[in-house]
VORODREN-547140 format. One record per atom (N, C-alpha, C): atom name; x, y, z; residue in three letters. Coordinates in steps of 0.2 Angstrom, whole numbers, plus 5000, padded with zeros to 4 digits. Layout:
N
+------+------+------+------+-----+
| atom |    u |    v |    w | res |
+------+------+------+------+-----+
|   CA |    X |    Y |    Z | ALA |
...
+------+------+------+------+-----+
% end
This chain:
79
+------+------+------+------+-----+
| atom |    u |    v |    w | res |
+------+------+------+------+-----+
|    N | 5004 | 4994 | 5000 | UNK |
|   CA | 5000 | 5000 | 5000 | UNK |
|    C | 5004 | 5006 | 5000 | UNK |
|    N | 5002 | 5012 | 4995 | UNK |
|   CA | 5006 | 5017 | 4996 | UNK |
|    C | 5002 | 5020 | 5001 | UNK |
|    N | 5005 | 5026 | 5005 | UNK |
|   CA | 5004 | 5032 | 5009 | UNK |
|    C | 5004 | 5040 | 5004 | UNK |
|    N | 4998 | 5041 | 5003 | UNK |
|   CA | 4998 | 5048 | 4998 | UNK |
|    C | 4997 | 5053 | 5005 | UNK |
|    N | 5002 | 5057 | 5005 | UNK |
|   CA | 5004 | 5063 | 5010 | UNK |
|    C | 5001 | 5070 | 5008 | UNK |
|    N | 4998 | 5072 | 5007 | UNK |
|   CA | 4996 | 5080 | 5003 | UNK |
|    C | 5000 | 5088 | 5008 | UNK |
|    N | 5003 | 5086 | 5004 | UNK |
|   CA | 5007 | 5093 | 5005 | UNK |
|    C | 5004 | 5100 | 5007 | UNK |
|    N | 4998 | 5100 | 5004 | UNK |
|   CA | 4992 | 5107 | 5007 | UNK |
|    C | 4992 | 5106 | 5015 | UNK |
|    N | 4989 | 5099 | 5017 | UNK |
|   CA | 4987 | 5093 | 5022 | UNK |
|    C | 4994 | 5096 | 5028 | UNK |
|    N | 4998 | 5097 | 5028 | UNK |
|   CA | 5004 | 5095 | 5032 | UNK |
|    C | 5007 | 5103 | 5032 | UNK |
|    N | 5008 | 5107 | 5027 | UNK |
|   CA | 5008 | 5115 | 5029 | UNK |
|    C | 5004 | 5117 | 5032 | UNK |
|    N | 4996 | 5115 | 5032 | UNK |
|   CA | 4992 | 5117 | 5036 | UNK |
|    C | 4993 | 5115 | 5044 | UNK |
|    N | 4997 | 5109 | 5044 | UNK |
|   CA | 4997 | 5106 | 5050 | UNK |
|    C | 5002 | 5110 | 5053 | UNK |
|    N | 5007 | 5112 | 5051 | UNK |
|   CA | 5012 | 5114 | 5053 | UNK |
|    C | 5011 | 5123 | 5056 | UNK |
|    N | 5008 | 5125 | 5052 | UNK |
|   CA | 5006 | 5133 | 5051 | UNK |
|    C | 5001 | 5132 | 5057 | UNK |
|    N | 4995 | 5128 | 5058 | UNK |
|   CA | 4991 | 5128 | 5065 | UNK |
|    C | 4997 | 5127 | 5071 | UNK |
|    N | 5000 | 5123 | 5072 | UNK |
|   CA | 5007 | 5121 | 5077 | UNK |
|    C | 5010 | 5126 | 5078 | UNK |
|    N | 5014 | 5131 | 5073 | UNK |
|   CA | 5016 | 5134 | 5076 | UNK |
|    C | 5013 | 5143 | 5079 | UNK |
|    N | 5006 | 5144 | 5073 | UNK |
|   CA | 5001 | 5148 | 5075 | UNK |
|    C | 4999 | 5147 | 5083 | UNK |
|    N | 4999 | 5141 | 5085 | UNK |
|   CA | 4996 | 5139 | 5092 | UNK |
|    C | 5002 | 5141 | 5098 | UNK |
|    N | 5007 | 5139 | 5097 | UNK |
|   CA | 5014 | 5140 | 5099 | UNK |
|    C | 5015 | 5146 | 5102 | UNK |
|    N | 5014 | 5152 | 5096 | UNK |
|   CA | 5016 | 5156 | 5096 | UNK |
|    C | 5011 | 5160 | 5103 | UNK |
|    N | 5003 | 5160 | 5098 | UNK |
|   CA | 5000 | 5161 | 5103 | UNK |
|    C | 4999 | 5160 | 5111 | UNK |
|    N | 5002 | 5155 | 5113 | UNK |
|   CA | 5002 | 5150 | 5120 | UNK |
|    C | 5007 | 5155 | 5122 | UNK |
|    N | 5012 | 5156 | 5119 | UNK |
|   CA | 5019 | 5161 | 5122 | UNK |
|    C | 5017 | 5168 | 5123 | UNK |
|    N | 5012 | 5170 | 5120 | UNK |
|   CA | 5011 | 5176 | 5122 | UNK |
|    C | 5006 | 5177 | 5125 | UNK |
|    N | 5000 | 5173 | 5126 | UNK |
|   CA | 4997 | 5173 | 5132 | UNK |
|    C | 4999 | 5172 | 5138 | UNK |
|    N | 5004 | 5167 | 5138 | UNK |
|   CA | 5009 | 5167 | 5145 | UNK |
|    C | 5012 | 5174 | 5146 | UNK |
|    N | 5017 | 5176 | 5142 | UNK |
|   CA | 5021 | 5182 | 5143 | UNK |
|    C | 5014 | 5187 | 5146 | UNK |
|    N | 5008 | 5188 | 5143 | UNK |
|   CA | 5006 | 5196 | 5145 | UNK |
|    C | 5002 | 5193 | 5151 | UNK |
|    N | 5000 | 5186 | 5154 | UNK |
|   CA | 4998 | 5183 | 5162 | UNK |
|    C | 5002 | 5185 | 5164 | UNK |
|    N | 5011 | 5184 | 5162 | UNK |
|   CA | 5016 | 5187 | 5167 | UNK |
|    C | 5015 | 5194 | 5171 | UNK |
|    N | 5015 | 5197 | 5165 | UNK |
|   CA | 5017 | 5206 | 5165 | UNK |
|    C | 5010 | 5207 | 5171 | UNK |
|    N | 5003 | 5205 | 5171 | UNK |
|   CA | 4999 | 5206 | 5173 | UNK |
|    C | 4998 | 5203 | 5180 | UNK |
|    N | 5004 | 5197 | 5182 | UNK |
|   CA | 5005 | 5193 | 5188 | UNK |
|    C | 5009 | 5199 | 5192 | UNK |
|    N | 5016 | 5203 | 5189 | UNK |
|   CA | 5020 | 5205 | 5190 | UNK |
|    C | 5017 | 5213 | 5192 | UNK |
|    N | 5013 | 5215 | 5188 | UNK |
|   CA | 5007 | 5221 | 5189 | UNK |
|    C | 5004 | 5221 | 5197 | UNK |
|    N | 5000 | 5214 | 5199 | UNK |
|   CA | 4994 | 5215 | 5205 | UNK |
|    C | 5000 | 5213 | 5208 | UNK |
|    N | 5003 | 5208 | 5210 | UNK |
|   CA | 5008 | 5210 | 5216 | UNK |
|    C | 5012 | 5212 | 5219 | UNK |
|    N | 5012 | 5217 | 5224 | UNK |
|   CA | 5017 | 5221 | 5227 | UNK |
|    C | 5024 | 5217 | 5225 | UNK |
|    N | 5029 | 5221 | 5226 | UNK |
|   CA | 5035 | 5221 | 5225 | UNK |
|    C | 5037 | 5215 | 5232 | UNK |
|    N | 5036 | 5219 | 5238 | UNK |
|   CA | 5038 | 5216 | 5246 | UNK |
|    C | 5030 | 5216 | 5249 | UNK |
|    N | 5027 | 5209 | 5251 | UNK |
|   CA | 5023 | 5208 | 5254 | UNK |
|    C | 5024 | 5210 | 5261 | UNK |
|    N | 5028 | 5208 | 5265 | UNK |
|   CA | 5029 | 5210 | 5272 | UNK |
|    C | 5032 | 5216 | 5273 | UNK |
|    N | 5033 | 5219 | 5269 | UNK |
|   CA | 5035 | 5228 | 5274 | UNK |
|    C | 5031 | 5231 | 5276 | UNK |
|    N | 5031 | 5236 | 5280 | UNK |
|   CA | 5028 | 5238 | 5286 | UNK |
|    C | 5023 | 5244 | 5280 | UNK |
|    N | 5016 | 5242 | 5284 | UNK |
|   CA | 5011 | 5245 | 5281 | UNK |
|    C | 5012 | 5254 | 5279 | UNK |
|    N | 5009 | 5258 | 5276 | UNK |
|   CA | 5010 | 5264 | 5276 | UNK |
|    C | 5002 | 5268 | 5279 | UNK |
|    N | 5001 | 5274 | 5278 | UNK |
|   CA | 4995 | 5276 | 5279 | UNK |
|    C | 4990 | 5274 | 5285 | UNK |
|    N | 4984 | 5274 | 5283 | UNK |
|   CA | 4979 | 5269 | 5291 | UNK |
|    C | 4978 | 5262 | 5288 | UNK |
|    N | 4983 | 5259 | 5288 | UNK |
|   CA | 4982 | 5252 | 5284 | UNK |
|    C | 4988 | 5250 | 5292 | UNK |
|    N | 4983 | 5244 | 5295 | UNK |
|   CA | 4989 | 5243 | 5301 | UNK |
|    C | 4991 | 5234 | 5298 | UNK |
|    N | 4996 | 5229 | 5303 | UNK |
|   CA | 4999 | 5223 | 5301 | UNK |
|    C | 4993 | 5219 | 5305 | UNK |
|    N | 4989 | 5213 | 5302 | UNK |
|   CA | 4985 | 5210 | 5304 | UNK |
|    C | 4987 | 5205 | 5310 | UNK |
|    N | 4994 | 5205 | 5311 | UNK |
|   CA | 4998 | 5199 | 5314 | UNK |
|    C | 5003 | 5204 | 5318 | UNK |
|    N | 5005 | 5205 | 5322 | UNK |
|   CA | 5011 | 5207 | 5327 | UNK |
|    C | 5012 | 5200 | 5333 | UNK |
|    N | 5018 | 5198 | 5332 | UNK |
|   CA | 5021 | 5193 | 5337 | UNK |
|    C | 5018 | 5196 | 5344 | UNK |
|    N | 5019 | 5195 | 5348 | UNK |
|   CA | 5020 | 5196 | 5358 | UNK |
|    C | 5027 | 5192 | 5358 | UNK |
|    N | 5031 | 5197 | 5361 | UNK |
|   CA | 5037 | 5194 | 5363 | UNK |
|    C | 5038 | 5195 | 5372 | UNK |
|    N | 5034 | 5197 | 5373 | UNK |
|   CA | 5033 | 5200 | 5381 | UNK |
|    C | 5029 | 5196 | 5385 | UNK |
|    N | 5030 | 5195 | 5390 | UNK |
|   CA | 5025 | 5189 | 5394 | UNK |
|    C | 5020 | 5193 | 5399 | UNK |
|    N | 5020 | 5199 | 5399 | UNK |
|   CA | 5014 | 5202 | 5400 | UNK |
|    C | 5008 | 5204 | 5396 | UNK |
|    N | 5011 | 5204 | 5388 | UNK |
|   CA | 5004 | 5203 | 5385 | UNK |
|    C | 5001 | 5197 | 5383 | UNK |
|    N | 5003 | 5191 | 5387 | UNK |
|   CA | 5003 | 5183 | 5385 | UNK |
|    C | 4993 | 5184 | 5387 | UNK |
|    N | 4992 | 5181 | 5384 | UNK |
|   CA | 4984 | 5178 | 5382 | UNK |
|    C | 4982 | 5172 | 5384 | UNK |
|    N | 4979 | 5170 | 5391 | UNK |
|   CA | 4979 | 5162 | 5388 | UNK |
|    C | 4973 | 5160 | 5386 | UNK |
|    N | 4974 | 5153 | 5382 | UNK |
|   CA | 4968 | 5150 | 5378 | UNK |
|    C | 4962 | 5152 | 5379 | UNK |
|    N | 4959 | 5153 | 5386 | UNK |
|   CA | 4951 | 5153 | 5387 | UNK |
|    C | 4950 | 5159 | 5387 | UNK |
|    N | 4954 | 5165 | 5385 | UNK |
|   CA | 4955 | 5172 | 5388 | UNK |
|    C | 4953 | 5173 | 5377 | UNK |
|    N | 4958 | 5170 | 5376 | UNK |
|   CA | 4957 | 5170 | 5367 | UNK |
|    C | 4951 | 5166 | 5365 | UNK |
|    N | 4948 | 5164 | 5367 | UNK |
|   CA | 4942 | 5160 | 5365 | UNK |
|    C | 4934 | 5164 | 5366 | UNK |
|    N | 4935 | 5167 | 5372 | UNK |
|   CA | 4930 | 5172 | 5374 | UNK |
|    C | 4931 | 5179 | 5373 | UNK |
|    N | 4937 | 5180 | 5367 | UNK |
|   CA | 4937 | 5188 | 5365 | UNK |
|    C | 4935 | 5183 | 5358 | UNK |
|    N | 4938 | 5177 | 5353 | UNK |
|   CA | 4932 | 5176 | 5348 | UNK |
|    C | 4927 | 5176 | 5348 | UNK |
|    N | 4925 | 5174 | 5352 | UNK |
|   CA | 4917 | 5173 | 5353 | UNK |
|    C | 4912 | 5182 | 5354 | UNK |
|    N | 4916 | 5183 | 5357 | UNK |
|   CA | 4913 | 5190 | 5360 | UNK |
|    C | 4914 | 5195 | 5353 | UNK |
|    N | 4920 | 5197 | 5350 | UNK |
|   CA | 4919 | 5200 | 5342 | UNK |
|    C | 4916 | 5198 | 5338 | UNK |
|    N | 4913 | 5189 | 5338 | UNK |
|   CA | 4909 | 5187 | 5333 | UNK |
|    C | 4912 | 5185 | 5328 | UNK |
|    N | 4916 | 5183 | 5327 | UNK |
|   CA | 4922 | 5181 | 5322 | UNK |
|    C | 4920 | 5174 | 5318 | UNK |
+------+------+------+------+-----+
% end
């Protein structure tokens, strides 16, 4: 048996493969540009403006909270 290959058939294949390629690469590159756009540079530096840090460590054993003292300040804000 022969194998008849149509040359139309396999430019076109090749013309969609690389058309798809190309496209894929730039929708990637401009999802970059657009990743690199929404987020900050440094997540953790210190807030500016009335914007305050959701989290500050206690390194002090006077502001220690114990557990049942944290469970009924949850409760109590409603959280």
């Amino acid at each position: 048996m022969f194998l008849i290959i149509s040359i139309r058939k396999v430019a076109a294949f090749i013309r969609f493969v690389l058309l798809f390629t190309v496209l894929t690469l730039f929708f990637y590159h401009a999802l970059s540009l657009v990743n690199q756009w929404l987020i900050p540079t440094d997540p953790y530096r210190v807030p500016v403006g009335h914007a305050v840090k959701a989290f500050q460590p206690e390194n002090s054993l006077e502001s220690w909270v114990t557990p049942r003292e944290r469970l009924r300040l949850y409760y109590w804000y409603g959280e």
